[in-house]
C-alpha positions in Angstrom: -0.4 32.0 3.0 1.6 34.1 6.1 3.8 31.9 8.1 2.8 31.0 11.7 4.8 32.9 14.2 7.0 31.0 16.3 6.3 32.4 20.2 8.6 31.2 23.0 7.6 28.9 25.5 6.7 30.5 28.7 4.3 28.4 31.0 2.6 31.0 31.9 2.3 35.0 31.9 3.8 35.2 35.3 6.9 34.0 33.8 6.7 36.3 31.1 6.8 39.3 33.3 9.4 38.0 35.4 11.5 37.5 32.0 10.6 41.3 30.9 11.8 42.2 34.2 15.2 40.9 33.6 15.5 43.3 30.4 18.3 46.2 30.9 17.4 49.5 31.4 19.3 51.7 29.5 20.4 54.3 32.4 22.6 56.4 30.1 19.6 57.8 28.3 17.7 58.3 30.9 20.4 59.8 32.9 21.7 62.2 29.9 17.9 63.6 28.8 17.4 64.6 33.1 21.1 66.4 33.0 20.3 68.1 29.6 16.7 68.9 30.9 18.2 70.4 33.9 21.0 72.3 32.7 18.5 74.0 30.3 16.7 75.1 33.5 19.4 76.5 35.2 20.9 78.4 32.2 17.6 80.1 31.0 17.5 80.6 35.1 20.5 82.6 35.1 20.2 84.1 31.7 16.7 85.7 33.2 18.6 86.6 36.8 21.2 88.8 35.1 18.9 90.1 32.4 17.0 91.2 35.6 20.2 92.3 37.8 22.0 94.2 35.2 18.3 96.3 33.9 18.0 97.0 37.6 21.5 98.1 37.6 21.2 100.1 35.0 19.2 103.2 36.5 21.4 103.3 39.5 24.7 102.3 38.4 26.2 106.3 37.9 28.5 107.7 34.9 30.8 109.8 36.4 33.1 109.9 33.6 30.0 112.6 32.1 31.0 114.8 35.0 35.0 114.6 35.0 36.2 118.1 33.7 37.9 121.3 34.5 34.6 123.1 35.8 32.9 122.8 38.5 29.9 120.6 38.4 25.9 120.6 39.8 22.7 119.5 38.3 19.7 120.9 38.1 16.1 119.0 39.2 12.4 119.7 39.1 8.8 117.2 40.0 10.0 115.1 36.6 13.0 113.2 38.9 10.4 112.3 40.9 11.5 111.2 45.0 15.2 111.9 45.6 17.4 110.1 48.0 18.6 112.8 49.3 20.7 110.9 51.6 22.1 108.2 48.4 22.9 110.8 46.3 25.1 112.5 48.9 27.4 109.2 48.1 27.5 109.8 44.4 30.5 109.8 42.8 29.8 112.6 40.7 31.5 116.0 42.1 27.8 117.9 42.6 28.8 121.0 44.2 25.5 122.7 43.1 21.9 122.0 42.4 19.1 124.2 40.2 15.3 123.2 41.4 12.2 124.2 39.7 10.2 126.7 41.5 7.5 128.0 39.5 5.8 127.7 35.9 4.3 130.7 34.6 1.1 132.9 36.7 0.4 129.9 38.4 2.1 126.6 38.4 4.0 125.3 41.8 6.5 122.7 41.1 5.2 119.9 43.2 8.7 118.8 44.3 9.8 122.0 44.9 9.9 122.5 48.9 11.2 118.9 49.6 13.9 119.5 47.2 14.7 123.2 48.5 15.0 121.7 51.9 16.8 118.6 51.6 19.6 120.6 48.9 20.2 123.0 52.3 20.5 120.4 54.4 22.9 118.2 52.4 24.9 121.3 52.2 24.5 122.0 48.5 25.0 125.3 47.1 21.0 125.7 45.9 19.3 127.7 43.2 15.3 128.4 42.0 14.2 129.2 39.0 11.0 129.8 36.9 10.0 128.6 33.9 8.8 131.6 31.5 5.7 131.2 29.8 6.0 133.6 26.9 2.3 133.9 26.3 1.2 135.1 29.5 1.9 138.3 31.9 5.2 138.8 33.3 4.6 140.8 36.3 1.9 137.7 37.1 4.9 135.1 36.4 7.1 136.7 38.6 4.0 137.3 41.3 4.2 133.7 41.5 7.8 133.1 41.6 8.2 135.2 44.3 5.4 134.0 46.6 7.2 130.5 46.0 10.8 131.5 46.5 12.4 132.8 49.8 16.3 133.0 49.1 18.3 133.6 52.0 22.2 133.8 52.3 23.9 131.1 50.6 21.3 131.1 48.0 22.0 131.2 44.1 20.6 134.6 42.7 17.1 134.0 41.1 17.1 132.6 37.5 14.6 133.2 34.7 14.4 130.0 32.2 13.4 131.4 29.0 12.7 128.6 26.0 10.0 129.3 23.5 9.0 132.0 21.1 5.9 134.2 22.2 2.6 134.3 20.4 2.3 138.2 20.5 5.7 138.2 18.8 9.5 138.9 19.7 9.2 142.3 21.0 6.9 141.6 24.0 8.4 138.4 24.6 11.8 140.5 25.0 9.4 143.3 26.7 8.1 140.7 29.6 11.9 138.9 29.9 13.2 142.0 31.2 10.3 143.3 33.0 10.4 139.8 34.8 14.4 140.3 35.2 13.8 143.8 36.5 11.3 142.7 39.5 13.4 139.9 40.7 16.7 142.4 41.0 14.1 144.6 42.8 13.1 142.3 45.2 16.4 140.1 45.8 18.3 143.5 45.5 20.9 140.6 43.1 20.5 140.8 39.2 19.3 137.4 38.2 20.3 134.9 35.7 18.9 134.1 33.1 18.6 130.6 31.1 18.7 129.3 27.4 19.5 127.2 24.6 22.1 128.5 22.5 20.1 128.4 19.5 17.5 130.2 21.1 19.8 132.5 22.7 21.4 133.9 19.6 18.4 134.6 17.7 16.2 135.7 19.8 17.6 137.2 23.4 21.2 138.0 22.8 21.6 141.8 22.8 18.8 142.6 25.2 20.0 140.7 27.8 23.8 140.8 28.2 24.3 142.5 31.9 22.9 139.2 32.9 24.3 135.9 33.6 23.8 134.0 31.5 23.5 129.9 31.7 23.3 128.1 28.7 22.3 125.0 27.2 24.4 123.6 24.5 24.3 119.6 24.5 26.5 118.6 21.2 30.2 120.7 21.3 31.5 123.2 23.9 33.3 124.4 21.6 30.1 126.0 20.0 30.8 128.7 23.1 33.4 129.8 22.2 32.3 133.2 21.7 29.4 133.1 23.6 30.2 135.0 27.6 28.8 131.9 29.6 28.7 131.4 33.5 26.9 128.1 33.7 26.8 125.8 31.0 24.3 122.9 30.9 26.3 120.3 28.4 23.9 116.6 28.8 20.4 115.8 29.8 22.8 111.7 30.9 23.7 112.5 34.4 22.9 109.1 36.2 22.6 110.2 40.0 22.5 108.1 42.7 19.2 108.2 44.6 17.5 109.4 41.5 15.7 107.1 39.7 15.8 109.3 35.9 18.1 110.9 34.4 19.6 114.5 35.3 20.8 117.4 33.4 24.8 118.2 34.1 25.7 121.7 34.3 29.4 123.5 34.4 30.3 126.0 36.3 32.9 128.4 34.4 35.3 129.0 37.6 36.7 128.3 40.9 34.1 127.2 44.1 35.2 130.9 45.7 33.8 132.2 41.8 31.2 130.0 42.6 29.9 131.6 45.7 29.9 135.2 44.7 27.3 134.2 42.1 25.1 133.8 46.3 22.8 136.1 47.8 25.0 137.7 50.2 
């Protein structure tokens, strides 16, 4: 048999309440679970505010570390940097003496970006440069039709550049056949001989010997000391440049040089 419980005497449930109404409240736990609960909101708060902040930073805040040498330094730009500050990346504290902008793309591609960029690079008093990019599959004389309908260099201007990259279909020999017909028009035209760009690789197996009275701007991203023997004017060393007013990243090119070497490289 259970025992009876013994209940205390209330007279009534009034009086009960008012006697569970007289029962502490512990305010320390209380207290302590609303403090941790808060401080857990404010730290993942902040934790997601600098996440934010320093990804944000991250494609503006600039390198210029990249850029500190003995050359002198420019980058070069096409429709894949999108819309340029022109005005923020005057403030940049990379030295940009110079800028290259894509023109053209074999017979018929217009780079998009092109006149806004040829503009603005003249008016922030940039020394500025057009190229084309050689498509070694298609006709040369067409390529540089293009270029040249594109492309009006006055005085001040870089001499016209040729960007040469890929191997053609119809074999070395007409590739190197349509690089120099190409070459040939533009120093006709322009009354300059043009420049001509190229990875190094690239470069020494396929180009080198056919076009040596041209400058020659190379691309050579892992050791400059891989040029040593090479006769460079412009050497494009990263693909890192982080640029004020540009949101992507930028290619960084040296000039082999002083600024007065620099200007004779201009259409008179």
């Amino acid at each position: 048999m259970q025992q009876q419980k013994v209940l205390p005497k209330y007279k009534n449930e009034s009086e009960i309440k008012k006697q569970d109404d007289k029962k502490p409240i512990n305010l320390f736990n209380t207290t302590l679970k609303s403090l941790i609960v808060g401080k857990l909101v404010l730290i993942l708060g902040l934790s997601s505010s600098i996440t934010t902040s320093c990804n944000s930073e991250h494609g503006r805040s600039e390198n210029p570390s990249i850029s500190s040498s003995e050359y002198i330094f420019g980058i070069d730009i096409s429709h894949h940097q999108g819309r340029i500050d022109w005005s923020e990346m005057k403030t940049s504290h990379h030295p940009i003496e110079f800028v290259f902008i894509k023109a053209t793309e074999g017979k018929t591609f217009k780079d998009p970006k092109f006149k806004d960029n040829w503009k603005n690079a003249k008016k922030y008093n940039y020394i500025r440069g057009a190229y084309h990019f050689y498509n070694p599959n298609s006709n040369s004389t067409e390529q540089f039709e293009n270029f040249s309908n594109m492309v009006n260099l006055e005085k001040g201007d870089f001499i016209p550049i040729l960007d040469i990259e890929k191997e053609s279909k119809l074999g070395r020999e007409n590739l190197r056949k349509g690089v120099l017909n190409w070459l040939k028009l533009a120093e006709q035209k322009y009354e300059v001989k043009p420049m001509i760009y190229a990875g190094l690789t690239f470069y020494q197996s396929t180009l080198k010997g056919y076009v040596d009275e041209y400058p020659l701007w190379i691309a050579c991203y892992s050791d400059k000391y891989r040029l040593k023997n090479e006769k460079w004017t412009f050497h494009q060393f990263t693909e890192n440049v982080r640029v004020k007013g540009i949101e992507p990243l930028v290619d960084g090119n040296d000039f082999k040089g002083e600024i007065e070497d620099l200007k004779q490289m201009c259409i008179k």
